[in-house]
PADRENBA-34608 format. One record per residue (C-alpha): residue number from 1; y, x negated, z negated. Coordinates in nm, 3 decimals. Layout:
BEGIN
   resi        py        px        pz
    NUM         Y         X         Z
...
% end
This chain:
BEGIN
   resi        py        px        pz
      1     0.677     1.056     2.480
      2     0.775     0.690     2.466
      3     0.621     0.431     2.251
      4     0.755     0.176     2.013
      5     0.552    -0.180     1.855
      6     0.725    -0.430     1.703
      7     0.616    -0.706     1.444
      8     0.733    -1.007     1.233
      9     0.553    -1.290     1.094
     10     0.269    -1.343     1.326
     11     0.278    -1.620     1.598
     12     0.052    -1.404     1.875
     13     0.312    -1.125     1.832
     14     0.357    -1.130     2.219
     15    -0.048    -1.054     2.279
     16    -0.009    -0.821     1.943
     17     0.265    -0.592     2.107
     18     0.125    -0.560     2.443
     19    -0.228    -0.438     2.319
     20    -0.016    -0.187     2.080
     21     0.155    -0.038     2.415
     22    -0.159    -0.016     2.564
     23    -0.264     0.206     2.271
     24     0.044     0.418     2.315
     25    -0.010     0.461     2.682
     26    -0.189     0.792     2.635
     27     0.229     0.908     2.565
     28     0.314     0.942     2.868
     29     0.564     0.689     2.995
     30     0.687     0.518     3.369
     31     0.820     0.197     3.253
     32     0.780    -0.094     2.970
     33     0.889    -0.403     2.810
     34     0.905    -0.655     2.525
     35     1.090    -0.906     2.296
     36     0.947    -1.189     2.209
     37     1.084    -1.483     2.020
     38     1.042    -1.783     1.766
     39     1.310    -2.000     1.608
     40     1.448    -2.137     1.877
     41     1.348    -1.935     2.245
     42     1.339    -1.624     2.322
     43     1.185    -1.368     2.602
     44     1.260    -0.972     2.731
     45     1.028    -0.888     2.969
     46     1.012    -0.566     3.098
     47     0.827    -0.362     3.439
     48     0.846    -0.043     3.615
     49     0.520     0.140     3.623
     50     0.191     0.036     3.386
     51     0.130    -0.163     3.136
     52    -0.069    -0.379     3.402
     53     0.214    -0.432     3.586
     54     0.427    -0.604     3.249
     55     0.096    -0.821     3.159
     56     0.128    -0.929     3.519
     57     0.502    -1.085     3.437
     58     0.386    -1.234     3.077
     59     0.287    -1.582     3.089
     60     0.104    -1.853     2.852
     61     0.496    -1.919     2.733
     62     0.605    -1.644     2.612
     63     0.514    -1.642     2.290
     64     0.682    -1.554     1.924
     65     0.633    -1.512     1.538
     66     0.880    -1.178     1.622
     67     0.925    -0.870     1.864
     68     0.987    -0.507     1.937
     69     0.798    -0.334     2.248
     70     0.823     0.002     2.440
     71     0.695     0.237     2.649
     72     0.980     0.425     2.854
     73     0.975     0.801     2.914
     74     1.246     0.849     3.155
     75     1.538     1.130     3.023
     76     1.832     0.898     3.131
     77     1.848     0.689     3.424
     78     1.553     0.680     3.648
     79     1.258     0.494     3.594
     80     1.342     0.090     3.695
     81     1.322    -0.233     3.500
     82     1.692    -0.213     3.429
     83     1.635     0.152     3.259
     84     1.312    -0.021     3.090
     85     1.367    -0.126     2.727
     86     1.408    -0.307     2.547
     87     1.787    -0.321     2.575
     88     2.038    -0.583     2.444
     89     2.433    -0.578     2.377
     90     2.696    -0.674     2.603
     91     2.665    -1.055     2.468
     92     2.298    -1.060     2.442
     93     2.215    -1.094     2.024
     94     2.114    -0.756     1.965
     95     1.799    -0.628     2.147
     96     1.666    -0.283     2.085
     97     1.404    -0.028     2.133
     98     1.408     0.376     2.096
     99     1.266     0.660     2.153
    100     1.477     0.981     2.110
    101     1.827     1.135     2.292
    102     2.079     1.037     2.203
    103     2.311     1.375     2.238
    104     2.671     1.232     2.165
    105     2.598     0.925     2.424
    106     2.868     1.021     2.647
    107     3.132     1.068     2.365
    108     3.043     0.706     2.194
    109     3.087     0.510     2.470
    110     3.447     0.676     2.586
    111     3.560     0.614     2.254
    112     3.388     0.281     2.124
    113     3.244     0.098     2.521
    114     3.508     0.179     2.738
    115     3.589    -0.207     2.848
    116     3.172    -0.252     2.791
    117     2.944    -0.346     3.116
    118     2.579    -0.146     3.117
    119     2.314    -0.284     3.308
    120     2.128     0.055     3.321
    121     2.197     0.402     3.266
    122     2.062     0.543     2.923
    123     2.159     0.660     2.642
    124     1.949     0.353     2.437
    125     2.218     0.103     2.580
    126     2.509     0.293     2.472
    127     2.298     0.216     2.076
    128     2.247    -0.149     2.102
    129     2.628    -0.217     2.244
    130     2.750    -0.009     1.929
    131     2.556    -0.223     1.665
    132     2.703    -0.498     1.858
    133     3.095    -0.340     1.870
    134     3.025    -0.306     1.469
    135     2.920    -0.619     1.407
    136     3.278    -0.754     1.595
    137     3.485    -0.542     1.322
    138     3.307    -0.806     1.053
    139     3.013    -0.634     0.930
    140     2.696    -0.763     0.854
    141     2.412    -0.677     1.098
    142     2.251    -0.404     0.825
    143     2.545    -0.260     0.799
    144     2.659    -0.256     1.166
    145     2.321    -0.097     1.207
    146     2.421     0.189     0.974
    147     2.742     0.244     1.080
    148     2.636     0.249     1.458
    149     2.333     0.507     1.315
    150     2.578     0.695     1.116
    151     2.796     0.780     1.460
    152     2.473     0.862     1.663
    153     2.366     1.246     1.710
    154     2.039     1.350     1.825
    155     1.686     1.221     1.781
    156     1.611     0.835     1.750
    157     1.341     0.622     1.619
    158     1.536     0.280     1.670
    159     1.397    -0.115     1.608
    160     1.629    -0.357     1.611
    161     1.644    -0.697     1.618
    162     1.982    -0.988     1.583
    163     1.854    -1.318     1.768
    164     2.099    -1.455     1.510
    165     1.835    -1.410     1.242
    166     1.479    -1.386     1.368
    167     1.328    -1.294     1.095
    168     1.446    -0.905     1.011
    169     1.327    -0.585     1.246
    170     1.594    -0.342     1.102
    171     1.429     0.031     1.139
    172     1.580     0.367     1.174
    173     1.470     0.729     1.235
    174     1.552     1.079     1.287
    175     1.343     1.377     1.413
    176     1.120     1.110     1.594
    177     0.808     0.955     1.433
    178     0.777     0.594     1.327
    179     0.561     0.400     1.092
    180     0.605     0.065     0.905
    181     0.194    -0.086     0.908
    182     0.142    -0.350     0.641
    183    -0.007    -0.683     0.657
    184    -0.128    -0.981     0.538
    185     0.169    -1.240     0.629
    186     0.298    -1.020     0.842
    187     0.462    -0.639     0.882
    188     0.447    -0.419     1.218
    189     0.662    -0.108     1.293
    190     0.480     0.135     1.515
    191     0.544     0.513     1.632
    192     0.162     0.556     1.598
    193    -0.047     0.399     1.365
    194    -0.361     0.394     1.637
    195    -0.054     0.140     1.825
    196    -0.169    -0.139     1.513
    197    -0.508    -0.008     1.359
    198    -0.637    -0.371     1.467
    199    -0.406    -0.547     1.229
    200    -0.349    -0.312     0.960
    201    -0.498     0.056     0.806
    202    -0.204     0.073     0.529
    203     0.105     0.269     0.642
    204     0.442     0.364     0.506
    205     0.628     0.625     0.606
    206     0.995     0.649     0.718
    207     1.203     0.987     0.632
    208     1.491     1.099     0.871
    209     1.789     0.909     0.770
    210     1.648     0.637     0.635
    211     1.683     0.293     0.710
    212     1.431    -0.011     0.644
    213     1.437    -0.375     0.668
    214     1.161    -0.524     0.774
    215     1.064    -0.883     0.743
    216     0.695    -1.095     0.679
    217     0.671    -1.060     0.356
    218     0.876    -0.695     0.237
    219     0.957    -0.390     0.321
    220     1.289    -0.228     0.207
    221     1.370     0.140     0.282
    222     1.762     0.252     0.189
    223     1.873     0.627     0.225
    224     2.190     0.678     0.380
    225     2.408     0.559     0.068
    226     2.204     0.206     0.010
    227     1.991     0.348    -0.281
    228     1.652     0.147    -0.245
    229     1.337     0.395    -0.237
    230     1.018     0.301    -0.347
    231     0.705     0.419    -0.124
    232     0.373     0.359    -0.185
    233     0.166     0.354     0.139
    234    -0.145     0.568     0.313
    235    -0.470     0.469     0.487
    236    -0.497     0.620     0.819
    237    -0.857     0.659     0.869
    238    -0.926     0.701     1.198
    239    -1.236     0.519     1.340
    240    -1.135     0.236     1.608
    241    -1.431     0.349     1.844
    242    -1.330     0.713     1.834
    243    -1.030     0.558     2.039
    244    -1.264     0.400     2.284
    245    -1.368     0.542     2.614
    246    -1.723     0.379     2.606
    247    -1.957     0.456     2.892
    248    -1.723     0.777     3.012
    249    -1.469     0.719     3.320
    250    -1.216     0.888     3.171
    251    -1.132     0.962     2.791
    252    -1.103     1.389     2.862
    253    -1.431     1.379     2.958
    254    -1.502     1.191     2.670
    255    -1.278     1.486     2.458
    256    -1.463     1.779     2.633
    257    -1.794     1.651     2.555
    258    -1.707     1.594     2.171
    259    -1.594     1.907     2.145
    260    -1.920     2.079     2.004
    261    -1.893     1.801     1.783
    262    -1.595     1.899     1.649
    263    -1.679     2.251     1.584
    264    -1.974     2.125     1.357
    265    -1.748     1.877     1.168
    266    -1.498     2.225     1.111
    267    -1.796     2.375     0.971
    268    -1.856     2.065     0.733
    269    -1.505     2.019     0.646
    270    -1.426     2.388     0.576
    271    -1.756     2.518     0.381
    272    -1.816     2.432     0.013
    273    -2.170     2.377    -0.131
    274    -2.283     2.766    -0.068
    275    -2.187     2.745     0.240
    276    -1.928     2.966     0.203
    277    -1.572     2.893     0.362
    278    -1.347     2.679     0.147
    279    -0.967     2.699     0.213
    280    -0.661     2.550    -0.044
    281    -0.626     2.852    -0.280
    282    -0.252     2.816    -0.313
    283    -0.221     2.847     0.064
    284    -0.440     3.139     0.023
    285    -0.226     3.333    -0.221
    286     0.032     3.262    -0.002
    287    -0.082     3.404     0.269
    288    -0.176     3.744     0.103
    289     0.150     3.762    -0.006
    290     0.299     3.809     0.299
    291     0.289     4.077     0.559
    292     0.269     3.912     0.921
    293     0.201     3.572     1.043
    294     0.418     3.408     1.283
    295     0.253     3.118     1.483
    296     0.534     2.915     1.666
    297     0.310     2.648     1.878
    298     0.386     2.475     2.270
    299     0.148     2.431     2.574
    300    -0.178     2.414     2.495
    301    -0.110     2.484     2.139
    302     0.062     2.825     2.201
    303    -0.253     2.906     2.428
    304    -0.463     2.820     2.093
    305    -0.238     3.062     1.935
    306    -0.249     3.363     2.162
    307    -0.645     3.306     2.173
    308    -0.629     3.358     1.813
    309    -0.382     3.649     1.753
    310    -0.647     3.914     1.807
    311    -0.883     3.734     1.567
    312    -0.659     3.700     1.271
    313    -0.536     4.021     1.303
    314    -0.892     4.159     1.316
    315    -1.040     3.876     1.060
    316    -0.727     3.946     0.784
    317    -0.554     4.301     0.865
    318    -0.216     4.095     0.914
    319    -0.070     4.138     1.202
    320     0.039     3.812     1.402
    321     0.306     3.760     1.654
    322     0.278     3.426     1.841
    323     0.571     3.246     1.978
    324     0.707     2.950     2.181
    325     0.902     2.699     1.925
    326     1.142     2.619     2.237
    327     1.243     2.994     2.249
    328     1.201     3.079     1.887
    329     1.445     2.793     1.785
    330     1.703     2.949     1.930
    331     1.645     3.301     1.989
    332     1.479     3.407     1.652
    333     1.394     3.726     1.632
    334     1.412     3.994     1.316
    335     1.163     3.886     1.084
    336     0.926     4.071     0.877
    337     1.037     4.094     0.464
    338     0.768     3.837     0.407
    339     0.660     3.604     0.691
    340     0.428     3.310     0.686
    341     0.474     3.075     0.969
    342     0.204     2.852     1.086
    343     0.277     2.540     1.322
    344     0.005     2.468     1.617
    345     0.040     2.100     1.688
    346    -0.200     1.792     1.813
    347     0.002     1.508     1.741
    348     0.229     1.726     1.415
    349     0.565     1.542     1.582
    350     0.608     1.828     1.849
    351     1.002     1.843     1.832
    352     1.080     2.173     1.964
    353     0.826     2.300     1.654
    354     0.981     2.128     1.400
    355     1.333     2.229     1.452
    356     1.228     2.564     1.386
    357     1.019     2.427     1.040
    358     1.343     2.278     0.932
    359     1.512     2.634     0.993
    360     1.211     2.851     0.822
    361     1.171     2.585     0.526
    362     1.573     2.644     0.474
    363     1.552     3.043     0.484
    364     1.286     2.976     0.253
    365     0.980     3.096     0.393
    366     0.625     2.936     0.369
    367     0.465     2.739     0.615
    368     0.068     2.621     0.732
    369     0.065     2.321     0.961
    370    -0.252     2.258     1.111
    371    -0.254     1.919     1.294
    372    -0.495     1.652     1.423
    373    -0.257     1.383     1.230
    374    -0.288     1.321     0.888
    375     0.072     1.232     0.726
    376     0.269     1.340     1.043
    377     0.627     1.503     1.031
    378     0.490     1.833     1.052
    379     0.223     1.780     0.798
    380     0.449     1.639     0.565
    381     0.734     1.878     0.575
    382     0.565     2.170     0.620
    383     0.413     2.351     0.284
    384     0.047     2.323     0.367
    385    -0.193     2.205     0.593
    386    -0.516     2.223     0.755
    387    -0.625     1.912     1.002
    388    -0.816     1.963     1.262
    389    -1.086     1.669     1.242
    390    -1.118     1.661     1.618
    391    -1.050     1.270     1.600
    392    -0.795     1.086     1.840
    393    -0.728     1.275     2.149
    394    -0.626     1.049     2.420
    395    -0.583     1.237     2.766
    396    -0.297     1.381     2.832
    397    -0.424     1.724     2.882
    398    -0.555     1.902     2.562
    399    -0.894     1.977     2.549
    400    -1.076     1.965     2.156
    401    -0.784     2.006     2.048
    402    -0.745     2.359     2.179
    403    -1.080     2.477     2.093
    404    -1.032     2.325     1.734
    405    -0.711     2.533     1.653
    406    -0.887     2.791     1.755
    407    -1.138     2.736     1.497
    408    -0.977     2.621     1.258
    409    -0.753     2.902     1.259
    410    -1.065     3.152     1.247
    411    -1.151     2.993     0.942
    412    -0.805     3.044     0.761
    413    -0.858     3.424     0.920
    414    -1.180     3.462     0.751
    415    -1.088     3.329     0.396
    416    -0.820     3.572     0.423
    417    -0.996     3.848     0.509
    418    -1.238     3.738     0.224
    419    -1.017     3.783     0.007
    420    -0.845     4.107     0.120
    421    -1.217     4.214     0.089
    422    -1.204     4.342     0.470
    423    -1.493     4.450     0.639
    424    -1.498     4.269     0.896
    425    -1.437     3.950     0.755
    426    -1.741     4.021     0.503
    427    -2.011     4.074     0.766
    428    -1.888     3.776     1.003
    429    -2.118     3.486     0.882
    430    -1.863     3.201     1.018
    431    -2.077     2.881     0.990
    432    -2.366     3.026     1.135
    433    -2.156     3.180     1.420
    434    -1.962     2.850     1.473
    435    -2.309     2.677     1.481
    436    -2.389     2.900     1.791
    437    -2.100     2.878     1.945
    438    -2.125     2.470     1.901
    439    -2.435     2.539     2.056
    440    -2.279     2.743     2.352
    441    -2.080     2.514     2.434
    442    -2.316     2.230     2.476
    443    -2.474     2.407     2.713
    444    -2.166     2.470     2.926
    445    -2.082     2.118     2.920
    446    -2.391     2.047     3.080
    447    -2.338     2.255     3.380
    448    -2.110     1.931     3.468
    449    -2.319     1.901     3.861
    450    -2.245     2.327     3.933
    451    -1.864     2.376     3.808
    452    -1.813     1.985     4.008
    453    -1.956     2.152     4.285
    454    -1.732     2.460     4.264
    455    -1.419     2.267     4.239
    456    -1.512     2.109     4.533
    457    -1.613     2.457     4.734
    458    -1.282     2.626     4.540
    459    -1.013     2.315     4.533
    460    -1.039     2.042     4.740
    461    -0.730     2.127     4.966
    462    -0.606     2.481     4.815
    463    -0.217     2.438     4.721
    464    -0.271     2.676     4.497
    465    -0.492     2.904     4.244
    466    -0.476     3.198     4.014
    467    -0.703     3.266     3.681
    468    -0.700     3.615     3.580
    469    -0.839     3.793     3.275
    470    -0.756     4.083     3.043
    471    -0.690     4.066     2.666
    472    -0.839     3.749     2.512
    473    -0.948     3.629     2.841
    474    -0.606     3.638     2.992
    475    -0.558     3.390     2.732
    476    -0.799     3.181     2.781
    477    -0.662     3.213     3.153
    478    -0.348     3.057     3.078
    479    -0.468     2.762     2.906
    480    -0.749     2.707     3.201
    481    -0.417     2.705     3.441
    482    -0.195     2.477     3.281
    483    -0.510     2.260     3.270
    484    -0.550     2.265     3.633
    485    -0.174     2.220     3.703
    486    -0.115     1.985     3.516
    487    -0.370     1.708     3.603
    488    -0.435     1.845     4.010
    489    -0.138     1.953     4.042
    490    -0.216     2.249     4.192
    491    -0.010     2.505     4.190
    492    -0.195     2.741     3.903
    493    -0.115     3.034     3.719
    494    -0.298     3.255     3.471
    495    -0.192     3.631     3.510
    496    -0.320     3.942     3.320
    497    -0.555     4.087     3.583
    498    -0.416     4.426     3.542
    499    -0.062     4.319     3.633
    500    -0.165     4.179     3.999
    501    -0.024     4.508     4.155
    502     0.279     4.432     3.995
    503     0.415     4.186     4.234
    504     0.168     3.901     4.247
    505    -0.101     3.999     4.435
    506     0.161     3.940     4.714
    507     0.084     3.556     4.673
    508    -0.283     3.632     4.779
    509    -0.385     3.510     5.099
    510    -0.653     3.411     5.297
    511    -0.833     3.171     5.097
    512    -0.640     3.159     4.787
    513    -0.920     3.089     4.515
    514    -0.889     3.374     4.217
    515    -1.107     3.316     3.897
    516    -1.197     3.579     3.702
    517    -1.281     3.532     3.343
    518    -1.519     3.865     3.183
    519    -1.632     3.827     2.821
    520    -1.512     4.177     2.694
    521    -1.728     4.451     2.778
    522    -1.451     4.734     2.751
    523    -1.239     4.539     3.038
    524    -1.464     4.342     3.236
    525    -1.532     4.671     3.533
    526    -1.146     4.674     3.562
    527    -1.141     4.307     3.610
    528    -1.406     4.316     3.890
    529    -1.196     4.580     4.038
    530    -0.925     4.349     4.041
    531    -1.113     4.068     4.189
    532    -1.225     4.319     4.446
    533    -0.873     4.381     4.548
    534    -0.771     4.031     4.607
    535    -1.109     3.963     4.775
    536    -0.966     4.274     5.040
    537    -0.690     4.041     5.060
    538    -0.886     3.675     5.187
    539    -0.892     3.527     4.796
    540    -1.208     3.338     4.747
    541    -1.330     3.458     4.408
    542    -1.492     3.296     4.164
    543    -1.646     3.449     3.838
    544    -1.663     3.314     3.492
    545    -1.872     3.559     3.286
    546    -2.036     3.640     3.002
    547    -2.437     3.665     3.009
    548    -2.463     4.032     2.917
    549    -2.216     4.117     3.154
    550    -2.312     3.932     3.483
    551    -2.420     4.019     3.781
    552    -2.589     3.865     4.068
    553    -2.382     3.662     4.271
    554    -2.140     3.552     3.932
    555    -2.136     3.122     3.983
    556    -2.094     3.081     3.605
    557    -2.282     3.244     3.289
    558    -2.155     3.149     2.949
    559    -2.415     3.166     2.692
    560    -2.382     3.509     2.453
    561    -2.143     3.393     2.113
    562    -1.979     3.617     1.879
    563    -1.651     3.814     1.966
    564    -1.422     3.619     1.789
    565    -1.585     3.289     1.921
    566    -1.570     3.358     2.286
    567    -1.267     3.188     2.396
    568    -1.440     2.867     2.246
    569    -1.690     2.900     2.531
    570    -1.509     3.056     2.859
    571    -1.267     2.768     2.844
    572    -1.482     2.499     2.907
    573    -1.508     2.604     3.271
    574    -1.153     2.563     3.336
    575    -1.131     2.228     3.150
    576    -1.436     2.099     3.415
    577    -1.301     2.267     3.670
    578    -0.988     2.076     3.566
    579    -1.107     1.767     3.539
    580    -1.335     1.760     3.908
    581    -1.038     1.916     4.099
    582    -0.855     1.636     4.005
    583    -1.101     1.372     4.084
    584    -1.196     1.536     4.389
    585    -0.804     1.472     4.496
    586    -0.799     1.084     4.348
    587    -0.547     1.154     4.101
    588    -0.540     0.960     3.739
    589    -0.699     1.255     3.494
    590    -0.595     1.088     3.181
    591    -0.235     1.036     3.291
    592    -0.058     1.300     3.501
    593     0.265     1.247     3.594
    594     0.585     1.344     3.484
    595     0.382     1.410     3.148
    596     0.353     1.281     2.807
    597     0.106     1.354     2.543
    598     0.356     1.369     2.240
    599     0.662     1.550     2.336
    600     0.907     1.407     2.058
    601     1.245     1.560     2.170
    602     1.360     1.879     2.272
% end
């Protein structure tokens, strides 16, 4: 959600910052702008709608050695070009970007802004017109900065910048992620380092609380009482073409087709020598020291974790519970004597997840983040973690990510159960499994022509849809809904198949498409009962099955994989189905609306 690129020291910082925003568009955002200047002119230029629509208002002049630029997420104000950041003070010296709330915005400007005009209506305004109200009591812009910081609750990632010196970006953060990118000749501030691989692969990272002074030539981080920290920085390696759409129309198409891909680099990543799976041993003793497993995960990610609760428990003999971070924040319930909580996230800056890492790391309990994002706030402040290797994902909805969790979490299961000496674990050979079910899903992926076909027969004009399932399929039925509400906007649900008599079957109509998912031998005559019943009803059914258990007449046969590796497979159907719904309606797959891909505040 939201996107910030700023730089100093480089005279095509206006071409610099726009090509960083269109890295960041994959966050989600409705409006955008920048702040350009040199020693003597300045330019703000900011649009409602796409980053097409600012380029279209940037001409050959504005140009700059210095500037901050954003991509707005709307929370306060609706989306316009006078909500748009960047925003500047009531006498125009300070302009500034952020991405965050601001929860005490209200309360600051009643007591500090009352006699203040806003040309908008957020929160960010109420920021730059306090840096601006400190700098009138006589301090120095760094420490009008701080002070105006100091009286701000909530979640910021701010850049500043005083047209009275144009040579400083002053930097700020808390709860929201922000990176300073190093140079040669030049510095760039960034909430993603994919926003400036082109200029630089050496990051530093910025702790909550901090604040940094940024400038051409050095980079100075303070904590909250001045002390100067030293930092060294990281290399983010991430490929620049694995960013790249190439030949595909769309970059989840792109993400669905790597995904059997990913599996095999999973295998690679997470096998030593022997073959045998290689996990952290400290993270492993850790783990067999406690006595259930509490995965606390959002969307897509708490889908990853439901489809996995069944395996770990069978894989390790712990049991698991999984939960929502937005509920489990707030509402914790009583915990085991000796829990281990792992944290499902893409982008490792999910907000809701890590206010509930910052309460578990202060009870004192261990924690496993497993991430796509090497060095992100979840990564770093959690006790371990595992990445993903799934590369950049770029569309909004989650595809390889998903299935990586998934895998990557059967992997922790099995080094567990390894080491427990369990059965089960022993005689499941997970490389060679994973191998077939890389395999598996290959060939699903190619069955592109039939499932577009189906969504066309299914979903062309249907307001809405139902997935059902039992056990691990009703899993893999929620995630297949949110994937087709999301980008279609169809009204889709996932249900447990054997709770339709419970109320919803009252939502079935004539022509109401129902998808059944079967993988599970025990379950799967029950669910063809089910989708008899709502077939009695008008739905127009459609079955997603297992080979061994189909029968003539089923539309689509996943290939045969192990147990534990099924949901890997049945969920590639509802990410096509997805994905040809949507284009079969003329809607933008990568960016849905009203959605972001890195949901950074509560």
């Amino acid at each position: 959600m939201c996107g910030i690129v700023g730089i100093v020291g480089n005279s095509k910082a206006a071409d610099i910052l726009v090509k960083g925003l269109e890295k960041l568009e994959y966050r989600g955002y409705d409006s955008a702008g920048i702040f350009v200047a040199d020693s003597s002119t300045d330019h703000l230029v900011k649009s409602q709608g796409r980053i097409k629509d600012l380029k279209g208002k940037i001409d050959s002049s504005v140009q700059g050695k210095i500037g901050i630029g954003h991509t707005r997420w709307a929370t306060h104000g609706e989306p316009s070009e006078q909500n748009a950041h960047p925003h500047t003070s009531e006498n125009g010296r300070f302009v500034l970007v952020h991405n965050g709330v601001i929860e005490n915005y209200d309360e600051l400007k009643k007591i500090f802004l009352e006699s203040d005009h806003f040309y908008g209506e957020t929160d960010t305004e109420i920021a730059v017109h306090l840096v601006e109200y400190f700098s009138k009591q006589g301090l120095d812009t760094k420490e009008a900065f701080k002070q105006a910081v100091a009286e701000i609750r909530g979640s910021y990632a701010f850049g500043l910048i005083d047209k009275e010196d144009r040579t400083v970006i002053y930097v700020a953060k808390n709860k929201s992620p922000l990176l300073i990118g190093l140079g040669e000749g030049f510095n760039v501030v960034c909430s993603d380092a994919m926003a400036m691989l082109e200029q630089t692969n050496q990051f530093v990272e910025i702790n909550d609380g901090e604040i940094v002074i940024v400038t051409k030539d050095s980079v100075q981080i303070e904590d909250q009482t001045g002390t100067i920290i030293e930092r060294s920085p990281y290399e983010a390696k991430i490929d620049l073409s694995d960013m790249e759409k190439g030949t595909y129309p769309y970059y989840m198409l792109k993400e669905i087709d790597e995904q059997p891909a990913t599996m095999r680099r999973i295998i690679s990543e997470y096998t030593d020598e022997t073959g045998a799976v290689a996990v952290d041993q400290e993270l492993l003793t850790s783990l067999l020291a406690s006595d259930r497993i509490y995965i606390i995960a959002c969307g897509t990610s708490y889908h990853a974790g439901l489809a996995s609760k069944q395996i770990i428990e069978q894989l390790s003999q712990i049991p698991v519970e999984a939960h929502l971070s937005s509920e489990f924040g707030y509402n914790m319930p009583l915990l085991s004597q000796k829990p281990f909580f792992i944290f499902l996230s893409q982008s490792g800056e999910t907000a809701d997840s890590r206010q509930v890492l910052v309460k578990t790391s202060e009870m004192g309990y261990p924690s496993l983040t497993i991430t796509n994002v090497a060095g992100s706030t979840l990564s770093r402040e959690a006790t371990y973690t595992m990445l993903l290797h799934a590369g950049p994902e770029i569309a909004v909805a989650s595809t390889k990510a998903y299935t990586a969790q998934i895998a990557v979490l059967t992997v922790l299961a099995k080094a567990v159960g390894e080491a427990k000496d369990v059965l089960s674990a022993k005689s499941f050979d997970l490389p060679m499994e994973l191998g077939i079910a890389a395999n598996a899903m290959d060939v699903m992926i190619n069955e592109k022509e039939l499932i577009s076909q189906l969504a066309i027969d299914y979903l062309s004009t249907t307001r809405n849809a139902f997935y059902i399932g039992r056990s691990e399929d009703y899993y893999v039925s929620m995630e297949a809904a949110l994937k087709l509400k999301e980008i279609s906007y169809i009204q889709a649900e996932g249900f447990a198949a054997g709770e339709l008599k419970h109320g919803t079957i009252a939502l079935v109509e004539d022509g109401t498409p129902v998808i059944g998912i079967i993988t599970e031998a025990v379950t799967a005559p029950h669910t063809r009962g089910n989708l008899r019943e709502v077939e009695s009803r008008g739905a127009h059914t459609l079955v997603i099955v297992s080979e061994e258990l189909s029968k003539e007449g089923d539309q689509i046969i996943l290939p045969v994989v192990h147990q534990f590796l099924r949901p890997l497979v049945s969920v590639i159907p509802g990410q096509l189905i997805a994905y040809f719904a949507t284009l079969e309606r003329g809607y933008d797959v990568d960016k849905p609306r009203n959605l972001a891909k890195s949901v950074t505040v509560e």
